[in-house]
C-alpha positions as a printed Julia matrix, in Angstrom:
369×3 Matrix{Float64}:
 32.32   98.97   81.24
 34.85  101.41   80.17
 34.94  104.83   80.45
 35.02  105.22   76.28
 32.2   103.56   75.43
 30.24  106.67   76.88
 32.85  109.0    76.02
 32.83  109.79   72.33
 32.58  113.46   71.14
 30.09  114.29   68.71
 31.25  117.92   68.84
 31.06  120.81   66.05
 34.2   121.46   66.45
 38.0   119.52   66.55
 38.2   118.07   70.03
 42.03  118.78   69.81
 43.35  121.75   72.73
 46.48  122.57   73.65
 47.46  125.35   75.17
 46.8   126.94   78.93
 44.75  124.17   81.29
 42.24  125.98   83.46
 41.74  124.48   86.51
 38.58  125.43   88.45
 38.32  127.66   91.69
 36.72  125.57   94.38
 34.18  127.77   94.72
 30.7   125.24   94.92
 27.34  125.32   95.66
 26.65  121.69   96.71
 25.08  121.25  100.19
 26.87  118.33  100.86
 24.04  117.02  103.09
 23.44  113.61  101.37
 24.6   110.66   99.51
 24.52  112.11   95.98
 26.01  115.2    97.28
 29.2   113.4    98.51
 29.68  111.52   95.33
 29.33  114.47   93.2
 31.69  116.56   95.2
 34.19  113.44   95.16
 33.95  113.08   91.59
 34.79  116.85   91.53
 37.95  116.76   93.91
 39.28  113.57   92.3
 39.27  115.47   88.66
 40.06  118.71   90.04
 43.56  119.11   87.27
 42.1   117.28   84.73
 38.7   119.23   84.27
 40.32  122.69   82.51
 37.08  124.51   82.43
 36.15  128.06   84.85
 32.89  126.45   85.83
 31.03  123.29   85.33
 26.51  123.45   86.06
 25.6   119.59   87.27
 21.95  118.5    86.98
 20.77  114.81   88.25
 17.66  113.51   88.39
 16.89  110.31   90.42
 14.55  108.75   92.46
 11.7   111.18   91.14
 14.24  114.24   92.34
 15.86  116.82   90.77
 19.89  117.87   92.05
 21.51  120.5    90.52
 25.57  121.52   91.62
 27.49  124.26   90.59
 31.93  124.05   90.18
 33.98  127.13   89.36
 32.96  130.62   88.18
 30.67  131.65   85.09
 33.69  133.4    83.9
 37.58  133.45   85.34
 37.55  136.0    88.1
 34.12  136.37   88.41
 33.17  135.04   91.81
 30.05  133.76   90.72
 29.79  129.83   90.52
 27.4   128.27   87.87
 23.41  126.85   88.34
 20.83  125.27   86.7
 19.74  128.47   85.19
 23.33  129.17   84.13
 23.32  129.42   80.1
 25.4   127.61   78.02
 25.53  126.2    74.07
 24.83  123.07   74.09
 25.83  122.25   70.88
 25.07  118.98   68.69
 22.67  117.87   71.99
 20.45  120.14   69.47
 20.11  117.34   67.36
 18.33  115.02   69.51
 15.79  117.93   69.49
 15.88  118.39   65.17
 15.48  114.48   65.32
 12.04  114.83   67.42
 10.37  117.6    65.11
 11.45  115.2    61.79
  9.51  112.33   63.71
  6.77  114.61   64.67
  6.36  116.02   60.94
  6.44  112.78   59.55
  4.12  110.9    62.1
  1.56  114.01   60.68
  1.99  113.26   57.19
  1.69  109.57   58.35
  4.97  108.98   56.62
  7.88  106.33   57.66
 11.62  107.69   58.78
 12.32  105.21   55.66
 10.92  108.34   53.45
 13.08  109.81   51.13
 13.97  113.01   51.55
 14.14  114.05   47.29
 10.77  115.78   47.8
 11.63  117.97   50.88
 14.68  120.08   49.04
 14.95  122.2    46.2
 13.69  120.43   42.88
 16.62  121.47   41.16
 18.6   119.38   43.51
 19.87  116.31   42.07
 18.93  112.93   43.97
 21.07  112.44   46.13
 22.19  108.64   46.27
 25.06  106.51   45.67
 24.68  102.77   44.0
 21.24  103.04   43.51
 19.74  103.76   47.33
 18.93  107.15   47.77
 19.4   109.07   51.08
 15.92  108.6    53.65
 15.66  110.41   56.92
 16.28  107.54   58.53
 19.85  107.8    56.86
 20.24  111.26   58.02
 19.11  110.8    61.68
 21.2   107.93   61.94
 24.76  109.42   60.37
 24.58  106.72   57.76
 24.01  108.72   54.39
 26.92  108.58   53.74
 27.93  112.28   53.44
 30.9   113.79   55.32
 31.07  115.74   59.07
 30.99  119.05   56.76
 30.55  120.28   53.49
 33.71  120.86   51.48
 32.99  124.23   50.97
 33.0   124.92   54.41
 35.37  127.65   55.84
 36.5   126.72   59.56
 38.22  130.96   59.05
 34.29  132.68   58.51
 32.98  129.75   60.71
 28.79  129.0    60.8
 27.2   132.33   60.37
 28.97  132.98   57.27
 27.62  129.17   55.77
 24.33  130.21   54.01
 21.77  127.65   52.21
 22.67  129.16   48.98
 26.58  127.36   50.07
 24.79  124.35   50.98
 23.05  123.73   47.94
 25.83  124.38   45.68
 27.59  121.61   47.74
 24.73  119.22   47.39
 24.31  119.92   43.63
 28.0   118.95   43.16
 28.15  116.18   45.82
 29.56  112.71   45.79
 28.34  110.13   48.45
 31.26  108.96   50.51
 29.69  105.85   51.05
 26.3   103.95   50.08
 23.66  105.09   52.54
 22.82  102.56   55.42
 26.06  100.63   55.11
 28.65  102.66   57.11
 27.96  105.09   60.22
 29.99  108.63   59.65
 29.19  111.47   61.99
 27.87  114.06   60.12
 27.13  117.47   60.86
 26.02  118.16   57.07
 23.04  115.71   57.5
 21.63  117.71   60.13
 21.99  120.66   58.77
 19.73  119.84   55.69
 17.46  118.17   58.49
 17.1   121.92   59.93
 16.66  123.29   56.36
 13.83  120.49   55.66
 11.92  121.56   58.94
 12.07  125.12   58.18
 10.74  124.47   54.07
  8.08  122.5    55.61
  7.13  124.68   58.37
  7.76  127.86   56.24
  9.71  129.44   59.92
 12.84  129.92   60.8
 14.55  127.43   62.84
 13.86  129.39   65.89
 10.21  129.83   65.66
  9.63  125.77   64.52
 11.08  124.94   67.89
  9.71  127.16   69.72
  6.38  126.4    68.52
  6.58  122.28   67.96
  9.33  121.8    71.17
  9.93  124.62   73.37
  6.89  125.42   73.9
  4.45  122.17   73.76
  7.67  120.71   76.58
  7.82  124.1    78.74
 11.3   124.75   77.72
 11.09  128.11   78.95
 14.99  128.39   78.95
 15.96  126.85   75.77
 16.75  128.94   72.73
 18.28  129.0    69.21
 18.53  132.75   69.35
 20.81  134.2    71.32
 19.21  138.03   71.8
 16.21  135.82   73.66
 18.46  134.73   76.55
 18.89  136.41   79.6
 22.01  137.49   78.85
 23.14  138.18   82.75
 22.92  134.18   83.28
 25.14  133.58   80.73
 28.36  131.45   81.31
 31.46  132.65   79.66
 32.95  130.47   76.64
 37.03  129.37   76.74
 38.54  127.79   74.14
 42.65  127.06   75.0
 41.78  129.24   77.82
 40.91  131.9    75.92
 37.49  133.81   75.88
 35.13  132.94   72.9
 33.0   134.45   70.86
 28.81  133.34   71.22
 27.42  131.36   68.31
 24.65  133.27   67.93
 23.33  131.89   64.46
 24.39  128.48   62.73
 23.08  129.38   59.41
 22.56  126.4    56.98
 24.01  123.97   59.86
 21.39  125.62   62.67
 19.67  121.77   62.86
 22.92  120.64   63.91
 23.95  122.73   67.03
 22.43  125.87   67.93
 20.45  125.81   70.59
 21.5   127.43   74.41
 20.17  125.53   77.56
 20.55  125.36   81.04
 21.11  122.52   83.75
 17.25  122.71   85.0
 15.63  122.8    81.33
 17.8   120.52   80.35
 16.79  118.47   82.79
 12.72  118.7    82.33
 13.59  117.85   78.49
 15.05  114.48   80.39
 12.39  114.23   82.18
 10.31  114.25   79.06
 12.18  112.05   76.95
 11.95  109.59   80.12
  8.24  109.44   79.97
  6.72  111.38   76.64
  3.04  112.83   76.76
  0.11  110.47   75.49
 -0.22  112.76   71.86
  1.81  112.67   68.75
  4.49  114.63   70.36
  4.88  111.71   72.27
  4.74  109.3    70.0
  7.45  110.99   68.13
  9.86  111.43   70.86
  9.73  107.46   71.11
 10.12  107.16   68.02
 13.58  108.53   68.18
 14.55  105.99   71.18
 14.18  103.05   68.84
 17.18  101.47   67.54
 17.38  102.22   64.06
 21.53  100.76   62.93
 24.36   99.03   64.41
 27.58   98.29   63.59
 30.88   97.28   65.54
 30.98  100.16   66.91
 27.04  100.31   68.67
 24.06  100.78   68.61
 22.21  104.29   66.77
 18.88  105.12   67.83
 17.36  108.55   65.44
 20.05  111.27   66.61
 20.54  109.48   70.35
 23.69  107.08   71.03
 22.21  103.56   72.77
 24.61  101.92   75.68
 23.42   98.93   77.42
 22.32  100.42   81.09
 24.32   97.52   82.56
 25.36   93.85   81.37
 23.07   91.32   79.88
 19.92   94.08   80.57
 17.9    94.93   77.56
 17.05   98.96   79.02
 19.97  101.45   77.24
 20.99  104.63   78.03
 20.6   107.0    75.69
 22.8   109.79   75.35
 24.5   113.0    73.4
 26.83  115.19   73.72
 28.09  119.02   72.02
 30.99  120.92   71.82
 30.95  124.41   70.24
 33.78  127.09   70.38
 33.88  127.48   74.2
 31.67  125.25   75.31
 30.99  121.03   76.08
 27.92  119.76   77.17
 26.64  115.89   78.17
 22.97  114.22   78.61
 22.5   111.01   79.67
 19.03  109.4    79.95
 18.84  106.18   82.08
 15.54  103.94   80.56
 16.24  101.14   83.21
 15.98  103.86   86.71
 14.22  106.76   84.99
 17.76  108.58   85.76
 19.16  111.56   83.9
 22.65  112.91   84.04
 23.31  116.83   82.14
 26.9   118.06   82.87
 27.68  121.52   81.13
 31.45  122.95   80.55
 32.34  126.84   79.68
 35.07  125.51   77.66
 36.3   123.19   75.19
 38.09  120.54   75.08
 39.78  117.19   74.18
 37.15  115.12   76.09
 39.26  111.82   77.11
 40.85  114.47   80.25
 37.41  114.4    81.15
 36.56  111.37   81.14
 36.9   109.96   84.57
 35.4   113.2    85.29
 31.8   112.2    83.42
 32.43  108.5    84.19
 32.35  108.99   87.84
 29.17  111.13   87.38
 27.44  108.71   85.06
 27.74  106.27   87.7
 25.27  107.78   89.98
 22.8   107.5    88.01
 23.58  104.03   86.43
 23.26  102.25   90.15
């Protein structure tokens, strides 16, 4: 299998950099006394120019064991290479986690993903549907409503923070399907940011506090935030965009269901772990629920937020996986179903992700075999 069928970017930002390429100190913390530790470090070596971030955090998990390998520096010049309790945004891996708490709130209204969402938003909203099939959940956690990657009143130049509900609404009360819902699968960062807004109308809570209290918590995520003051903020990675420093998203706004939360290697890892084999309670039960293939196309298979990839040829176990990209930051999580194997791989920068793509590839292998 190629390299690009795990390699798409579902980032929340344009993929497209040019400008200075950053190419990591050597500076490591791998042991190098096993196996997985050469292949890691290989993969590392044989990427070295093509990698343009200061540091790169590694977590595996394999065989029942956790490995976690640090690349580079938190910031240039710094000295100090990255590890699983290394912060970084994550990005749009945040939706696998507003996909869960949808499944969870409708599993306790005993409601189907097939619900329409008309009743969850504003009454004033019109409904929103195009040639008579109005938009379900299922819809939005599958990127088949039909709407676009972002509203058209959207400013890229005052960015996320600046994008209140009040801006969302007026979009949605104006808004013309690009497509009919379930017939055509179009990335969209809108979707999830009414998701978010539907959790935190039903919950009456901010984004923060919902996961905190329905995820973080119940999982002990004890490391994974939406807000930004609640990190530790001396095990924070620096951001580089075009190697350039970044500014922290610290709030997403409207689009917070979308790509706000900050992780490390090691929680991101335990939420692997998790999603590998959920609890016996309706937590559970709604984390599987977003494993299940819900549309494909020519172009694969969509479980509820998660991308499906067969594990290997003619098996019937996938690998589900995400990935982010905010302004200075790229993040990856692969979950093997066939080994019980999970892959995170965490960049202080971003970037065009096909130069790293023999880069991930390389890594993804370790846990495919």
């Amino acid at each position: 299998m190629r390299a690009v069928a795990f390699i798409l970017f579902f980032g929340l930002i344009s993929c497209q950099e040019t400008a200075k390429v950053i190419t990591p100190t050597t500076l490591t913390n791998n042991p190098l006394q096993s196996e997985m530790d050469s292949a890691v470090q290989k993969a590392f070596a044989d990427n070295l120019e093509m990698l343009d971030s200061p540091g790169i955090s590694i977590g595996v998990l394999k065989d029942g064991k956790t490995s976690y390998y640090g690349y580079g520096e938190t910031a240039l010049g710094s000295g100090v290479v990255p590890n699983e309790n290394t912060y970084f945004e994550i990005g749009s891996i945040t939706k696998t986690f507003s996909a869960i708490a949808i499944a969870e709130m409708l599993l306790k209204e005993q409601k189907e993903i097939e619900t329409p969402v008309r009743s969850y938003l504003p009454s004033e909203l019109p409904t929103l549907q195009r040639g008579g099939v109005e938009i379900t959940f299922k819809h939005l956690l599958t990127h088949t409503s039909g709407l676009p990657r972002m509203p058209n009143n959207f400013s890229p130049i005052t960015a996320y923070e600046a994008y209140s509900k009040a801006k969302l609404y007026q979009y949605l009360y104006n808004i013309q399907l690009e497509s009919v819902p379930f017939t055509k699968y179009n990335y969209s960062n809108t979707g999830f940011g009414i998701l978010g807004d539907i959790l935190e109308r039903h919950y009456n809570s901010s984004y923060s506090d919902l996961m905190s209290n329905q995820l973080f918590g119940p999982l002990n995520l004890k490391d994974t935030k939406v807000e930004f003051e609640k990190t530790d903020l001396n095990r924070w990675a620096t951001g580089y965009s075009k190697g350039r420093k970044t500014d922290y998203w610290k709030n997403m706004n409207a689009m917070n269901g979308a790509g706000v939360i900050k992780s490390t290697a090691k929680d991101l890892l335990l939420y692997a772990k998790v999603n590998l084999s959920p609890p016996d309670n309706i937590l559970g039960k709604a984390i599987k629920l977003t494993h299940r293939k819900a549309f494909e196309d020519i172009y694969g298979e969509q479980a509820l937020a998660w991308v499906m990839s067969a594990s290997r040829k003619n098996s019937d176990k996938r690998i589900l996986w995400h990935n982010g990209g905010t302004g200075g930051f790229n993040s990856w999580l692969y979950l093997n179903e066939e080994n019980n194997s999970a892959l995170v791989i965490l960049f202080n920068s971003s970037i065009d992700n096909e130069q790293r793509a023999e880069f991930i590839f390389s890594l993804l292998n370790i846990i495919r075999e």
